[in-house]
C-alpha positions in Angstrom: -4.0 -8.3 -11.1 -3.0 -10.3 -7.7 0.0 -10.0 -6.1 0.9 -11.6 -2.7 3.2 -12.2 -0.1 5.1 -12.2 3.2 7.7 -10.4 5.5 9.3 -11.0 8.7 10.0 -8.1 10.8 12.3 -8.3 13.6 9.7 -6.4 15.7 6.4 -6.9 18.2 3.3 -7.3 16.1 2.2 -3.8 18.3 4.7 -2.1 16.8 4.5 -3.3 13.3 0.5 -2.7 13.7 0.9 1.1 15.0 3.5 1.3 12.1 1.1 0.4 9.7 -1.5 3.1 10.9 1.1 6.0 11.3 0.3 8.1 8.3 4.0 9.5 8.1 5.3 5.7 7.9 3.2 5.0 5.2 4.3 8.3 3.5 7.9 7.1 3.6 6.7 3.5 2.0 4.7 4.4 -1.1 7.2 5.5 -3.5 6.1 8.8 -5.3 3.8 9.6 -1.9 3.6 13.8 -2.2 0.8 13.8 1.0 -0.7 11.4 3.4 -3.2 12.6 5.4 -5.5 10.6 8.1 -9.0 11.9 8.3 -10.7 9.3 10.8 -9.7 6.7 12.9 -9.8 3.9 9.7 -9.7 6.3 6.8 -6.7 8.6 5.0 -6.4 10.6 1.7 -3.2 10.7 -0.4 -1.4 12.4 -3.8 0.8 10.2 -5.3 2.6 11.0 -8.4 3.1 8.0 -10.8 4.4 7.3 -14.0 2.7 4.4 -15.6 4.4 3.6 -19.4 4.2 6.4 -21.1 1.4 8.3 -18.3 2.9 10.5 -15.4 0.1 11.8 -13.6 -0.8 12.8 -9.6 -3.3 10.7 -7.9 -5.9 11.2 -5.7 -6.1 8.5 -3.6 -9.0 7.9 -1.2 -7.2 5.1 1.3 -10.6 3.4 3.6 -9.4 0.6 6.4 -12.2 -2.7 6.6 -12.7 -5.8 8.8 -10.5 -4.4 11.1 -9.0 -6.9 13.8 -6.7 -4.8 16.0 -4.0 -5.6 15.9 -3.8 -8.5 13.7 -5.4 -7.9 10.2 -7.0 -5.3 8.0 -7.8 -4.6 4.5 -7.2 -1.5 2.8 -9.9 -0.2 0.0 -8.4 2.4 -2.3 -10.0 4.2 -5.0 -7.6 6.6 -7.2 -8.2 9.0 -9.8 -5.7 10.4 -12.0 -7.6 13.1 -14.1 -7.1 12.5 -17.8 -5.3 9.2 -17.0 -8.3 7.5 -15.5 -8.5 5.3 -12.2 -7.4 2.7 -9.9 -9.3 0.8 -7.6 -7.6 -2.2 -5.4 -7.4 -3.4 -2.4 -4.7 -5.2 -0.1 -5.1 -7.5 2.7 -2.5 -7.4 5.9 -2.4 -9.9 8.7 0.4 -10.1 11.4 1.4 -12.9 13.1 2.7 -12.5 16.4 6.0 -14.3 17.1 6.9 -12.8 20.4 9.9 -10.2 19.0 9.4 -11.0 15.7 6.5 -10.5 13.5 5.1 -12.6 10.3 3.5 -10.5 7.7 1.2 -11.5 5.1 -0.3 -9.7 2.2 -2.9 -10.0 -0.6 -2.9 -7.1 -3.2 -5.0 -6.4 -6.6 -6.2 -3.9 -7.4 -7.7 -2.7 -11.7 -7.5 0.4 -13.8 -9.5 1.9 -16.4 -10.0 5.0 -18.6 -6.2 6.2 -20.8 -4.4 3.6 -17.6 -6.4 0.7 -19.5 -5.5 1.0 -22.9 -1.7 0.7 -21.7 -2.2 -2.8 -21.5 -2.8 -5.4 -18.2 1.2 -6.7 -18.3 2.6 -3.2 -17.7 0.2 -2.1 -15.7 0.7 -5.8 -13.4 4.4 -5.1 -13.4 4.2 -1.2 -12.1 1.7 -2.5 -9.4 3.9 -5.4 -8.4 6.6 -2.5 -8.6 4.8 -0.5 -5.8 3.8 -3.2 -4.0 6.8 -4.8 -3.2 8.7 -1.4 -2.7 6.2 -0.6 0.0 6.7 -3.5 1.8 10.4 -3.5 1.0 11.2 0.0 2.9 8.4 -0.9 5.4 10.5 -4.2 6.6 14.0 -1.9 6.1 12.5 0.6 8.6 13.3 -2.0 11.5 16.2 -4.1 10.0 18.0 -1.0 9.4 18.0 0.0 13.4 19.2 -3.7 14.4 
């Protein structure tokens, strides 16, 4: 399952970069986010509790940063498990385009699941990740167009 698109933030691509590493930010943006923690420089560690059809479980989220290009791009490599309810793996791709006040944001996310998650079926599970997705990068653009 792929899912992409783009933002623009009314904000320096510094800011939106240090945003995007700030493990209390990113707290606020994933919707059912219980803990964010950052445990090196390009890795962090997170519970998320998600219901997925019928499946409510917590996550254990293991959240590594690659081909870093400060402060431009990034990719994100998660690995999940959710106990009984299996696993997720994904990734997402961010680059920032630097428009002088304003900032152009792309992204690439997909990301698969297996064990119970997998017998759900691939259309629900695409929709609840194109859910999160977008709600993520939803309240992560409203954090600067709600202060102008």
């Amino acid at each position: 399952m792929e899912f992409q698109g783009e933002s623009n933030i009314p904000a320096p691509c510094q800011e939106v970069w240090d945003a995007l590493l700030d493990p209390e930010i990113l707290k606020e943006c994933i919707d059912g986010c219980q803990e964010m923690t950052q445990v090196s420089e390009h890795q962090y560690l997170a519970k998320v509790r998600a219901r997925i059809g019928p499946v409510r479980t917590t996550f254990s989220a293991n959240i590594q940063m690659v081909d870093v290009v400060a402060p431009t791009s990034y990719t994100l490599e998660v690995s999940a498990t959710g106990g009984a309810a299996g696993f997720g793996k994904g990734s997402a791709s961010i680059s920032l385009v630097d428009h002088g006040s304003e900032t152009q944001m792309h992204y690439a996310v997909n990301g698969v699941v297996g064990g119970k998650l997998a017998q759900i079926g691939s259309r629900l599970i695409g929709g609840v990740i194109d859910k999160l997705t977008t709600h993520f990068f939803t309240k992560f653009v409203e954090r600067w167009t709600l202060q102008t």
